[in-house]
C-alpha positions as CSV (number, residue, x, y, z in Angstrom):
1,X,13.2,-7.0,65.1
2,X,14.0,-10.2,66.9
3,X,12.4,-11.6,70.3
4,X,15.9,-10.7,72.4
5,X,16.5,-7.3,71.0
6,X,12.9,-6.6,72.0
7,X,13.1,-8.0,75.1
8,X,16.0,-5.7,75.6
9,X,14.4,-2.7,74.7
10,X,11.4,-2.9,76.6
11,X,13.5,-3.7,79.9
12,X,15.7,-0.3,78.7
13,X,12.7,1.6,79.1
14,X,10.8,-0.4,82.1
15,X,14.7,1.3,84.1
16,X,13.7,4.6,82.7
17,X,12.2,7.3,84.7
18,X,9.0,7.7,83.1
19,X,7.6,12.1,82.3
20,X,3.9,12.3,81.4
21,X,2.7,14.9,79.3
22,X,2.7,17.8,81.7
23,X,-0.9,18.5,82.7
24,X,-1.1,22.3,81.3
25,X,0.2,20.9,77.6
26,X,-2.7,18.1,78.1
27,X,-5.2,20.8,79.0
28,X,-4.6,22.8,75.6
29,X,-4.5,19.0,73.9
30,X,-8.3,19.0,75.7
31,X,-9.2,22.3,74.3
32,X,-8.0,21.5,71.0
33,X,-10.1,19.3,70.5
34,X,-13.4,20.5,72.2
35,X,-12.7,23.5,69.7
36,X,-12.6,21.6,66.5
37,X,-15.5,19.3,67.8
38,X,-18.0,21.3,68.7
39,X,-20.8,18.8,67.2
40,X,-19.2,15.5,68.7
41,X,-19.5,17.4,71.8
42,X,-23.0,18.2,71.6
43,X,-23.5,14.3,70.4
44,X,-21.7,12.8,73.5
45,X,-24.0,15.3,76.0
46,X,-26.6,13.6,74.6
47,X,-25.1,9.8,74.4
48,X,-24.7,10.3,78.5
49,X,-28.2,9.9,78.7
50,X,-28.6,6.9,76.4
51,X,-25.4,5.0,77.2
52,X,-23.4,4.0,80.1
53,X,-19.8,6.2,79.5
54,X,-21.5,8.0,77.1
55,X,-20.0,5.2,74.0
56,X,-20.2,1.6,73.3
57,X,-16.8,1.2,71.8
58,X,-14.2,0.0,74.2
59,X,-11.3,1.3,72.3
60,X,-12.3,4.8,71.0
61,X,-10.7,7.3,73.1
62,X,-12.8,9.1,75.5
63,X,-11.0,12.0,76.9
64,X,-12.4,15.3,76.5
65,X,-15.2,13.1,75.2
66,X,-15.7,9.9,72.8
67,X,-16.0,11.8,69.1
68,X,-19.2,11.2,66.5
69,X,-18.0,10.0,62.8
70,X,-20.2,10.1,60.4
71,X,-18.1,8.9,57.3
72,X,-15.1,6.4,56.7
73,X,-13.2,5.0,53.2
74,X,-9.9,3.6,52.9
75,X,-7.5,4.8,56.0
76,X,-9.7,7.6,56.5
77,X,-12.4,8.8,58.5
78,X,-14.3,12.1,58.9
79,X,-16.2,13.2,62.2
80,X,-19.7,15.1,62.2
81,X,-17.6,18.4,62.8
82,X,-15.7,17.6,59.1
83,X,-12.7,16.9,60.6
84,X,-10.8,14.0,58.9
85,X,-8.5,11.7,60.3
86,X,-6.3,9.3,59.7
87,X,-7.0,5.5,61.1
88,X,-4.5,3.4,62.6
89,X,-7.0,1.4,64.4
90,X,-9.0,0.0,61.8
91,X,-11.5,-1.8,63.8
92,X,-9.0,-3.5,66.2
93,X,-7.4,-4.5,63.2
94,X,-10.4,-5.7,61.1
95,X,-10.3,-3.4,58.2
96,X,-6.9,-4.9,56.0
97,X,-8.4,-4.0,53.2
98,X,-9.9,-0.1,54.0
99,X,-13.0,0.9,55.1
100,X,-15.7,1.0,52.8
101,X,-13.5,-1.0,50.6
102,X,-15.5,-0.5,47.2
103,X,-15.4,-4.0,45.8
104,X,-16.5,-5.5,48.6
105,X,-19.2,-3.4,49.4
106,X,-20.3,-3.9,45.8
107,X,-20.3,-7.5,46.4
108,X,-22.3,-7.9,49.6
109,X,-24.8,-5.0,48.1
110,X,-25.7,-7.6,45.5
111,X,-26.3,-10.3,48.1
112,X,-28.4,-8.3,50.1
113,X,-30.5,-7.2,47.6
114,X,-31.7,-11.0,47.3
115,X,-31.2,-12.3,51.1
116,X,-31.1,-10.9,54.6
117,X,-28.7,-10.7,57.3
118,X,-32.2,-12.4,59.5
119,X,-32.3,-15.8,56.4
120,X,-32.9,-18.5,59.3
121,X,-31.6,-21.3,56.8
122,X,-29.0,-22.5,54.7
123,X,-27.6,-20.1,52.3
124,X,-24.7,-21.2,49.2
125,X,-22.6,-18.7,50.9
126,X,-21.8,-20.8,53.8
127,X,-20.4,-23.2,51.6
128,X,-18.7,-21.1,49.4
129,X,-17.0,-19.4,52.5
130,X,-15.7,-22.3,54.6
131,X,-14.5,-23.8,51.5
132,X,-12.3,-21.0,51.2
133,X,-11.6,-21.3,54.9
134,X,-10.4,-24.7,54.6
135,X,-8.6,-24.3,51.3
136,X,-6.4,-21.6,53.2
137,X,-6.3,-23.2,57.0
138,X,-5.7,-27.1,56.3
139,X,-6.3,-27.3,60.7
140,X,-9.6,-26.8,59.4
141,X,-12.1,-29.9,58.6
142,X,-15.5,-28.0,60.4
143,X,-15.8,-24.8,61.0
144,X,-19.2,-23.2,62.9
145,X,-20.1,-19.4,62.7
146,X,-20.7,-17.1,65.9
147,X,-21.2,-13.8,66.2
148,X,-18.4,-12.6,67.7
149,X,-14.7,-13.4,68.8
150,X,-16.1,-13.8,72.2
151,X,-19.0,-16.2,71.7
152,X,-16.1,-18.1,69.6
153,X,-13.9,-18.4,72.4
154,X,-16.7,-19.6,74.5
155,X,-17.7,-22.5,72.1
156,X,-14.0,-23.3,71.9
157,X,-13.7,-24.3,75.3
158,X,-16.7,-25.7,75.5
159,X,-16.1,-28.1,72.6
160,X,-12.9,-29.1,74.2
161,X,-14.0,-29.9,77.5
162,X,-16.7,-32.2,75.9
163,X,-14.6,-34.0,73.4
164,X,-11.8,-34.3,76.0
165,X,-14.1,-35.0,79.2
166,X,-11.9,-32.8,81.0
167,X,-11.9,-29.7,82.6
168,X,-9.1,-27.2,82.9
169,X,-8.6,-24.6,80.5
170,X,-5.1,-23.2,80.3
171,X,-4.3,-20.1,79.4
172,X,-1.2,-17.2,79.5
173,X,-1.5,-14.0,82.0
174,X,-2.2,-11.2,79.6
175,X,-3.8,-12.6,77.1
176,X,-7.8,-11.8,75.8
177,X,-9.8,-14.4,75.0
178,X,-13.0,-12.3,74.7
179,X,-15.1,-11.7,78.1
180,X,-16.9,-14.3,79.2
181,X,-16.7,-15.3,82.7
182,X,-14.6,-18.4,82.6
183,X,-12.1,-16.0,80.4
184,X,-11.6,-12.6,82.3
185,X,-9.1,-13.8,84.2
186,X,-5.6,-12.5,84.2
187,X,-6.2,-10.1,80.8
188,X,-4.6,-7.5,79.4
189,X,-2.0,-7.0,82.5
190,X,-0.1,-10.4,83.6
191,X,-1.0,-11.0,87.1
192,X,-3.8,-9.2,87.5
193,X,-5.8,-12.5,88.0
194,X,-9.5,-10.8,88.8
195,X,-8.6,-7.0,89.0
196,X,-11.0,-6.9,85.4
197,X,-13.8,-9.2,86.9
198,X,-16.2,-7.8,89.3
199,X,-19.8,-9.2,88.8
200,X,-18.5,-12.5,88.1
201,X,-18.4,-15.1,90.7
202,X,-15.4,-16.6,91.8
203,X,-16.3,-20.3,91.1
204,X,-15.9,-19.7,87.4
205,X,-12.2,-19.4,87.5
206,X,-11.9,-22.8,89.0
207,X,-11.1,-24.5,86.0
208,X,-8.9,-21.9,84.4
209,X,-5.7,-21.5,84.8
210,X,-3.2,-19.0,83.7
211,X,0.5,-19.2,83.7
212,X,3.3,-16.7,83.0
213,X,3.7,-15.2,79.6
214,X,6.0,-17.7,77.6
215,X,6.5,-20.1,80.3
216,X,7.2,-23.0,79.0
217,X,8.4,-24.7,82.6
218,X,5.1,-23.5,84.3
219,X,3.3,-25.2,81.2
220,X,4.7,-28.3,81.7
221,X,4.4,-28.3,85.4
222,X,1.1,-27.3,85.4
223,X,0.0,-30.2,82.5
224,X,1.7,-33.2,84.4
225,X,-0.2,-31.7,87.5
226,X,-3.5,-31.2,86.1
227,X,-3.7,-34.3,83.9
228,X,-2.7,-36.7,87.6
229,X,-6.0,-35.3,88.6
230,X,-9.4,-36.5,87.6
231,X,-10.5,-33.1,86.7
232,X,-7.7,-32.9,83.9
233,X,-7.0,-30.6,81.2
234,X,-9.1,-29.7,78.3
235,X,-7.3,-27.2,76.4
236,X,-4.3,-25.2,76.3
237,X,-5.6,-21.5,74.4
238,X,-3.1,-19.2,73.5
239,X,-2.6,-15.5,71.3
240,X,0.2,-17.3,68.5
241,X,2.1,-14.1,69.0
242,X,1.8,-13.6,72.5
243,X,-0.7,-11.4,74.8
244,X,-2.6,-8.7,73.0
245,X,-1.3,-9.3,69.5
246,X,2.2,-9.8,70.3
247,X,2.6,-6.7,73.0
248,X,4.7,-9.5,75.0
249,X,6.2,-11.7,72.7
250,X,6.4,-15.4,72.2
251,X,9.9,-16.6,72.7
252,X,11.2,-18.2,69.7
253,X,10.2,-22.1,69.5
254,X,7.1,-21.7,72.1
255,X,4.3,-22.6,69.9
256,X,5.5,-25.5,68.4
257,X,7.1,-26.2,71.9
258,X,2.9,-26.3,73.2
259,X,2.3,-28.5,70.1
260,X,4.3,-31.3,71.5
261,X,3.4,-30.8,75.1
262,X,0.1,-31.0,74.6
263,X,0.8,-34.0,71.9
264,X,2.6,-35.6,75.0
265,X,-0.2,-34.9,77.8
266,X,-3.0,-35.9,75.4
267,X,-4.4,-31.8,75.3
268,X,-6.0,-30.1,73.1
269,X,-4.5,-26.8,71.4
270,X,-6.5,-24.1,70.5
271,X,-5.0,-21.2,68.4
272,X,-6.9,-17.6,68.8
273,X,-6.6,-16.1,65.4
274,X,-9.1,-13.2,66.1
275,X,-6.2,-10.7,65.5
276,X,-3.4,-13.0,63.1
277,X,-6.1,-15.0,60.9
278,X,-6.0,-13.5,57.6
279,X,-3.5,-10.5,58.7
280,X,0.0,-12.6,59.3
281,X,-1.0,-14.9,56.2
282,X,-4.2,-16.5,54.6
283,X,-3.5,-19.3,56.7
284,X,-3.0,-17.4,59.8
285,X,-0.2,-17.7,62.6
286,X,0.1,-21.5,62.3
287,X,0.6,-21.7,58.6
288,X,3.7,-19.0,59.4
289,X,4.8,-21.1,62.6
290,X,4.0,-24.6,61.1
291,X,1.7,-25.1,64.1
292,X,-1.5,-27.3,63.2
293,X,-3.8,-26.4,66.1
294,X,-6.8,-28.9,67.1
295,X,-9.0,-25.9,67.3
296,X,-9.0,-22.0,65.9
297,X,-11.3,-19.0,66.7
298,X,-11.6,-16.4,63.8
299,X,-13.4,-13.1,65.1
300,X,-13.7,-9.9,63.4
301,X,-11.1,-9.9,60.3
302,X,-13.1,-13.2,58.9
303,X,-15.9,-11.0,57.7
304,X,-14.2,-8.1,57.7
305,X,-16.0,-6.2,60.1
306,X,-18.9,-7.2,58.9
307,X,-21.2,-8.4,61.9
308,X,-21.5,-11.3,62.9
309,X,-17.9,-12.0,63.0
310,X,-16.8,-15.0,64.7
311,X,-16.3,-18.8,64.4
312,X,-14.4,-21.5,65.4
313,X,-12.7,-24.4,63.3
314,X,-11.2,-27.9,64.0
315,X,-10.8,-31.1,63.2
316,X,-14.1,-32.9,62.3
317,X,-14.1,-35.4,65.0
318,X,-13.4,-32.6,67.3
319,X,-16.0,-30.0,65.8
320,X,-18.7,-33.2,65.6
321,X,-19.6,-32.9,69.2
322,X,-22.0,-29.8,67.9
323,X,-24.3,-32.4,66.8
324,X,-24.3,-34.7,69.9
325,X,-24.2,-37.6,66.9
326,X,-23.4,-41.2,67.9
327,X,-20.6,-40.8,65.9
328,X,-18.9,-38.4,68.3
329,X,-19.7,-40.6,71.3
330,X,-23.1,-38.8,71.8
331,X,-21.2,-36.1,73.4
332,X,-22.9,-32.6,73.1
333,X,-21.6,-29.1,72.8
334,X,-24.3,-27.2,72.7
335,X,-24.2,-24.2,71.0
336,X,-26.4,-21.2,69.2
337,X,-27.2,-18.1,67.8
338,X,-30.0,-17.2,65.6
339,X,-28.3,-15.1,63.3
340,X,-25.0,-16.8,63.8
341,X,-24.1,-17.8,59.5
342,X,-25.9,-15.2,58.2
343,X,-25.7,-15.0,54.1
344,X,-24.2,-11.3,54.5
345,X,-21.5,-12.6,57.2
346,X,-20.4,-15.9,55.1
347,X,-20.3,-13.9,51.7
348,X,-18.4,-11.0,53.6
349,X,-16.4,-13.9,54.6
350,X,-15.9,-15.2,50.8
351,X,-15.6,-12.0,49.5
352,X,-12.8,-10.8,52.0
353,X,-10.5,-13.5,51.2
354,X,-11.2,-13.5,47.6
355,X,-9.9,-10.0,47.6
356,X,-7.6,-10.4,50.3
357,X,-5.8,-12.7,47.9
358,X,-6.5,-10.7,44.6
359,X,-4.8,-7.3,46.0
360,X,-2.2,-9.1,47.9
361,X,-3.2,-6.8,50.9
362,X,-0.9,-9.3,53.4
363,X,2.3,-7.8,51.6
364,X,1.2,-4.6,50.7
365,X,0.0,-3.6,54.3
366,X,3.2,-5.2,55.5
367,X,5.1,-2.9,53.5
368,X,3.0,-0.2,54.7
369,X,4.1,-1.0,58.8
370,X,7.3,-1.6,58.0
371,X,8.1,1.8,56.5
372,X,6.1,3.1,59.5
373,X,8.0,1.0,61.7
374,X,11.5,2.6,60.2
375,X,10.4,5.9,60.4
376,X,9.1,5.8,63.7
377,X,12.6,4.0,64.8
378,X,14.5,6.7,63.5
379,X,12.4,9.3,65.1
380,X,12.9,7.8,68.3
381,X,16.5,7.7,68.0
382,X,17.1,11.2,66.5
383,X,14.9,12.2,69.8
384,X,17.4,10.3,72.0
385,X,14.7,8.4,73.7
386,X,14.5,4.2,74.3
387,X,11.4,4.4,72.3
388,X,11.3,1.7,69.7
389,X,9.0,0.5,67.0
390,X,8.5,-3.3,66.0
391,X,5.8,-4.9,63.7
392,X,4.1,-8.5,62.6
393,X,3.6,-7.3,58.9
394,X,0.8,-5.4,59.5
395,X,0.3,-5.2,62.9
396,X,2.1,-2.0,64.4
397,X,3.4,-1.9,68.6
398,X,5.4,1.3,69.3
399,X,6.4,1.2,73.0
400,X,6.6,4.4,74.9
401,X,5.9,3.6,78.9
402,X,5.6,-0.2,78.2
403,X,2.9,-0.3,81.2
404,X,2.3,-4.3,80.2
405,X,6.0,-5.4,81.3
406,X,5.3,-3.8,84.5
407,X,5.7,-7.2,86.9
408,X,3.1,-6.6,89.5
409,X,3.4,-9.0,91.5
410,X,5.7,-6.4,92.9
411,X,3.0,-4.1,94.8
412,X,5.1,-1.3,94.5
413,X,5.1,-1.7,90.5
414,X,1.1,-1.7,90.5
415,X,1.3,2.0,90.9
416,X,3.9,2.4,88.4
417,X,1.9,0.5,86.1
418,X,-1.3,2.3,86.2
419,X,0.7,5.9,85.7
420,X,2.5,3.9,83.0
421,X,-0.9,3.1,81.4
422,X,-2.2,7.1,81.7
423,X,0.9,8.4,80.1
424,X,0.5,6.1,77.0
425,X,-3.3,6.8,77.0
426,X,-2.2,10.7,76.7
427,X,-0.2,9.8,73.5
428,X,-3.6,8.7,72.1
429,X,-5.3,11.7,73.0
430,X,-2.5,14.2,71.7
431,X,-2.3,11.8,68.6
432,X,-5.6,12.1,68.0
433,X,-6.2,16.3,68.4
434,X,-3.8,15.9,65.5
435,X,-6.2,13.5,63.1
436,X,-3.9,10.5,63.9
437,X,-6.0,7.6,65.4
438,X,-4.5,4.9,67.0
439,X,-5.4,1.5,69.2
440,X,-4.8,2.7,72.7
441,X,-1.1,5.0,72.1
442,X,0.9,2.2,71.6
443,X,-0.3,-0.1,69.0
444,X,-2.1,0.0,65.6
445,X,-2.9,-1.4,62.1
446,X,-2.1,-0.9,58.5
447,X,-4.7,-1.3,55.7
448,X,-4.1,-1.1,51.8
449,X,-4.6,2.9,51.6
450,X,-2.2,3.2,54.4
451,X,0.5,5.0,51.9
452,X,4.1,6.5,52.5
453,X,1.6,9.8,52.7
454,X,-0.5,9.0,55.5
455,X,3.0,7.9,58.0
456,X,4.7,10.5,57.4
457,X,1.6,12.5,58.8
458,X,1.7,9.7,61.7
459,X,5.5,10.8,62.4
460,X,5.1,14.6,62.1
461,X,2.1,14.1,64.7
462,X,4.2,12.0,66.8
463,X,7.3,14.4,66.0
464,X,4.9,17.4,68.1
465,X,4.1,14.7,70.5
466,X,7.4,13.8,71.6
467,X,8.2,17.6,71.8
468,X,6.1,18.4,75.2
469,X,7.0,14.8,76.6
470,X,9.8,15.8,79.2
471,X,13.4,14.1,79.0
């Protein structure tokens, strides 16, 4: 599906009047599943008292109450009630090749029967890893491990300010760039500027700035502004595919349209790959767009869950400023992490595109979404709803309420917005009394056990969904 019939579907159902789930079919939804999970129950009681919200996980859904598993392989998982479900989350899209996937667990068994996650020192793994990196990601001279997508993101920006001696950091209103102070600003929602960021003082937003998704005009405005000033820009950072994995969509053109503005304004680009590295291609979004960025962050995927799971790569004269060597001007990023690089992370890292590559999971998973996507399409149209279903090979978005192309600016739409977001996040409860588990109702990813089998369970789920959705 193109960027203008999408475009044109989500503003068909932004004019609809949107029905929630009627509260009486969401209370037998509730009981369904405090029936079935009698033990997750119990469990949560007892999390309450050991963790704020009762779960750790932002993304698990935690209406009646966050559920316990206790086992996971391939697209499944089971809870501690024996329930099994089906995962369309995959941890936020982390999991292409299945959970528990046996070859790689084989692999980083071996590895830590020899060396531990806490090895302060150089391991052959590292090596073995970022040459794989680099082999796949030609943007890529140095790379540096962190352990997470946020810590990346951090370092990013960092680096950049130091090798540029500028400031600013320009970013697009939607967008996640992990939660660090100088990044909560204007996530998930366009506009919201700091609705996300109490606790953080205001001062850290000075130097960010965040501009309309896919504004191109604001962009250029905003870098012939900022680079007249002696503060400058640093970086432009943006999601290749748009906010949140491609939920608003990059107009055709508009990353290789940032390449040459910040070519012309003497700016940094930095590509956030946490979601597309390694899931749109081995090379990630810019090997599909033709984009070289100066710098990438790689979260999660790059060691396939495995923890720590982060890094950020770049050209070397960019990425020297770690070292604060004369050779990069003396300049110095600093950065850490004691068990940043650990030998189970890089070889998870090795291992993950090794078998990435030998299963061909890009095009398999792919092929997996797409039939989803079809199905799902013709579901929606059988129903007689503006519902539609659109995918980046293996990254699934099925829009419903479409609460991020909500504009509100407009007060009135902040409202319809927020009842936007509750009706989508009852999708993903009454998905998941059904054993369908999905990223927040509206989005999701395929792995390589994702079969013809497992959607069709995903469309007769949805199929009972729509059902007790009023027209």
């Amino acid at each position: 599906m193109d960027y203008e019939e999408i475009q044109s579907k989500l503003n068909d159902i932004i004019k609809m009047t949107p029905h929630a789930i009627p509260d009486s079919e969401m209370a037998e939804i509730h009981k369904t599943i405090e029936n079935n999970c009698l033990k997750s129950s119990s469990f949560f009681d007892e999390m309450v008292n050991c963790i704020p919200g009762g779960t750790q996980h932002q993304m698990v859904i935690k209406q009646p109450f966050a559920v316990t598993m206790k086992k996971c392989l391939g697209a499944r998982m089971w809870d501690v009630d024996d329930n099994e479900y089906i995962d369309y989350l995959m941890s936020a899209g982390a999991c292409i090749l299945g959970h528990c996937y046996p070859p790689l667990k084989e692999e980083i068994i071996k590895i830590y029967h020899d060396q531990d996650p806490n090895l302060y020192w150089n391991s052959e793994w590292e090596v073995k890893a970022i040459k794989e990196i680099k082999k796949n990601v030609p943007s890529i001279e140095r790379l540096q491990y962190f352990q997470s997508g946020t810590e990346a993101d951090m370092a990013a920006i960092r680096i950049a300010r130091v090798f540029t001696g500028k400031e600013k950091i320009i970013k697009f209103g939607g967008s996640y760039h992990g939660w660090s102070d100088q990044l909560t600003y204007d996530i998930h929602i366009p506009f919201s500027g700091n609705m996300e960021s109490d606790g953080i003082p205001r001062g850290c937003y000075k130097d960010t700035v965040s501009l309309p998704p896919g504004d191109l005009k604001a962009l250029e405005v905003n870098l012939k502004k900022w680079t007249e000033k002696r503060s400058g820009v640093a970086a432009v950072i943006v999601e290749p595919l748009g906010p949140e994995s491609g939920a608003i969509p990059t107009p055709p053109g508009f990353n290789e349209a940032i390449r040459e503005l910040c070519d012309k304004y003497g700016v940094l680009l930095i590509f956030d790959e946490v979601v597309t590295g390694f899931r749109l291609d081995l090379g990630g979004a810019q090997k599909v767009f033709g984009v070289k960025p100066d710098l990438t962050v790689f979260g999660k995927i790059l060691t396939h869950g495995f923890p720590s799971a982060g890094a950020v790569g770049g050209r070397e004269d960019i990425m020297n400023v770690i070292t604060g060597d004369v050779e990069a001007g003396g300049k110095h990023a600093f950065v850490g992490g004691t068990i940043r690089g650990n030998p189970l992370s890089v070889a998870s890292t090795y291992w993950t595109i090794k078998l990435i590559e030998k299963s061909d999971a890009i095009n398999k998973t792919a092929k997996a979404t797409d039939d989803l996507v079809k199905k799902l399409n013709d579901l929606f149209e059988r129903d007689g709803r503006p519902y539609f279903a659109h995918n980046y090979k293996s990254i699934l978005h099925f829009e419903t309420y479409s609460p991020l192309s909500m504009d509100i600016r407009m007060p009135e739409n902040i409202e319809k917005a927020v009842f936007r977001k509750k009706c989508v996040d009852e999708i993903a409860i009454a998905m998941l009394s059904q054993g369908i588990i999905t990223k927040y109702g509206n989005r999701g990813f395929c792995c390589l056990s994702h079969s013809a089998e497992e959607n069709d369970k995903f469309i007769g789920a949805f199929e009972n969904v729509l059902k007790i959705i009023p027209k």
